[in-house]
C-alpha positions as CSV (number, residue, x, y, z in Angstrom):
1,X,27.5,-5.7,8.0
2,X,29.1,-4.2,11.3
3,X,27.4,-4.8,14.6
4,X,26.6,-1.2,15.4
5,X,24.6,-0.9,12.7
6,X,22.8,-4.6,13.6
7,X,22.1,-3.0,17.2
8,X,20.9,0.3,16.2
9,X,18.4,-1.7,13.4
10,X,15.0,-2.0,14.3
11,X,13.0,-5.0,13.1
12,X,9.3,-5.2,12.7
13,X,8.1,-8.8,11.7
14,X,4.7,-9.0,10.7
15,X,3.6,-12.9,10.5
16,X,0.5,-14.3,11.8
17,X,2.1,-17.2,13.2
18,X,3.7,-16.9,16.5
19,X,6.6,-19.9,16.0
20,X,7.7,-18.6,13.1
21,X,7.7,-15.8,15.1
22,X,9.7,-16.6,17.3
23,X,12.2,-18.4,15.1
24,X,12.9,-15.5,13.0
25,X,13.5,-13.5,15.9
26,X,16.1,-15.9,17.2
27,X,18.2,-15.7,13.7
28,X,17.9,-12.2,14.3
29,X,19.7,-12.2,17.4
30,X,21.7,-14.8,16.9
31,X,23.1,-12.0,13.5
32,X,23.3,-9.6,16.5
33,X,20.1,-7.5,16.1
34,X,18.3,-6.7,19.2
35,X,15.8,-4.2,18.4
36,X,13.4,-6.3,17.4
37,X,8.8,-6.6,17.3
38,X,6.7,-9.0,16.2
39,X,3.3,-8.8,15.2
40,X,0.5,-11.5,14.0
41,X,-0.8,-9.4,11.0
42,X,-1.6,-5.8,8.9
43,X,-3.6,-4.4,11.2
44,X,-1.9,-4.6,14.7
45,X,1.4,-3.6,12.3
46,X,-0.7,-0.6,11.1
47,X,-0.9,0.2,15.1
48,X,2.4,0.2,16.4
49,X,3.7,2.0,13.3
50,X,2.0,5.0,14.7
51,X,4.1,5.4,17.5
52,X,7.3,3.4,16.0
53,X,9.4,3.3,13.0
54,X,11.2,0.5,12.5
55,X,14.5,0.1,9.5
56,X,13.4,-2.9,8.4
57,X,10.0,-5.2,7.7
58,X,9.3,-8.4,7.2
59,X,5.9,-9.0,5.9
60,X,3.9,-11.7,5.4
61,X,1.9,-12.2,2.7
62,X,-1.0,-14.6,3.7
63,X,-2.6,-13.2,7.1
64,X,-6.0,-13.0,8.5
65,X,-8.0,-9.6,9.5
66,X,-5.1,-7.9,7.1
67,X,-3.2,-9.5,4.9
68,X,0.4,-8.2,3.4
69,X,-1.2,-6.5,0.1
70,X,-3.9,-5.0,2.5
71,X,-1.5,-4.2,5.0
72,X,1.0,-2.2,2.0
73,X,-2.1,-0.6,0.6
74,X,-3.6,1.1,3.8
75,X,0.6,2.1,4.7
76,X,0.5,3.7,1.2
77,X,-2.9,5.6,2.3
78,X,-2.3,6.4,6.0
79,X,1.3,8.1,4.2
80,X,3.4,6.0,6.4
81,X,7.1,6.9,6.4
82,X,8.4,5.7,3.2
83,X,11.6,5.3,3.9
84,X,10.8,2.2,6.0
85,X,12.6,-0.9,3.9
86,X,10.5,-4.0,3.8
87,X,11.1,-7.5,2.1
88,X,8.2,-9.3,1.6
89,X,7.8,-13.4,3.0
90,X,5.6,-16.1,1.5
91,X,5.4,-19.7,0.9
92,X,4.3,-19.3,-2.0
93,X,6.3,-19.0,-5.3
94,X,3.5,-17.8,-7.8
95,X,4.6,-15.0,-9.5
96,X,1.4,-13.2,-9.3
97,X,2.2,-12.6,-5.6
98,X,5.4,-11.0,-6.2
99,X,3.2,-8.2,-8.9
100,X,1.5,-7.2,-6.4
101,X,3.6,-5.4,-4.6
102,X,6.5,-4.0,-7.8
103,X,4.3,-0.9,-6.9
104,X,5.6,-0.2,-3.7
105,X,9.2,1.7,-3.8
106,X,9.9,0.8,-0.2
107,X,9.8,-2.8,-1.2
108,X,13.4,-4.6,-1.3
109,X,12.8,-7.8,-1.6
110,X,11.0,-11.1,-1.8
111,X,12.1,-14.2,0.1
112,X,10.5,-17.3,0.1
113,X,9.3,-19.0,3.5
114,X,11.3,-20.2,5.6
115,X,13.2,-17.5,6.5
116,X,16.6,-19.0,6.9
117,X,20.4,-17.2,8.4
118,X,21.5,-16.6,4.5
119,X,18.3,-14.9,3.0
120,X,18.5,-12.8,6.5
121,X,22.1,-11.5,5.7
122,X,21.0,-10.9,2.2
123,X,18.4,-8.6,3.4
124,X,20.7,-7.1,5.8
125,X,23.5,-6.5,3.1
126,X,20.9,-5.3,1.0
127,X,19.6,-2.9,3.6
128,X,23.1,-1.5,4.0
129,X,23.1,-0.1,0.5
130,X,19.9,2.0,0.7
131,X,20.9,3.3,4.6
């Protein structure tokens, strides 16, 4: 991926804890993205996607006050833009997690916790083909 298109992407990570946070957001730059917001769960992503629209989301899955399923159901409701790609994060491995959220066309992907330099590439090449 070219860095024009890594500096005109903007990033929205939703994750409830601030480190991580703060990590990912460092890999990010350090792949050449600068565009990037981080929020600590559903509902304060629900907010600043009124007034923004990111290219790209990574969302958590385990949050408190709104978790990732909560936080793709009430996008789906609130008719969100759904051309807004998002690849889902988690700890967790359970395939049960991953169901629920095969529903949601605007899903990319699923990458397990931590996010690491490769699986963010991935996600970025992947983005690339649905641009």
């Amino acid at each position: 991926m070219n860095n024009s298109i890594h500096n005109e992407t903007k990033v929205l990570l939703i994750d409830d804890d601030p480190v991580s946070n703060f990590i990912v957001t460092r890999k990010l730059e350090k792949l050449g993205l600068v565009n990037i917001y981080a929020v600590e769960n559903g509902a304060q992503a629900i907010e600043y996607l009124k007034n923004n629209e990111p290219d790209l989301i990574f969302l958590d899955i385990n949050m408190p006050i709104m978790d990732g399923h909560e936080f793709m159901i009430e996008y789906k409701e609130r008719n969100l833009p759904s051309d807004i790609n998002i690849f889902v994060l988690s700890s967790s491995d359970r395939s049960c997690d991953r169901k629920k959220f095969m529903d949601f066309t605007n899903v990319l992907g699923y990458i397990e916790k931590p996010l690491e330099i490769e699986s963010i590439e991935k996600a970025l090449n992947t983005l690339k083909m649905h641009i």
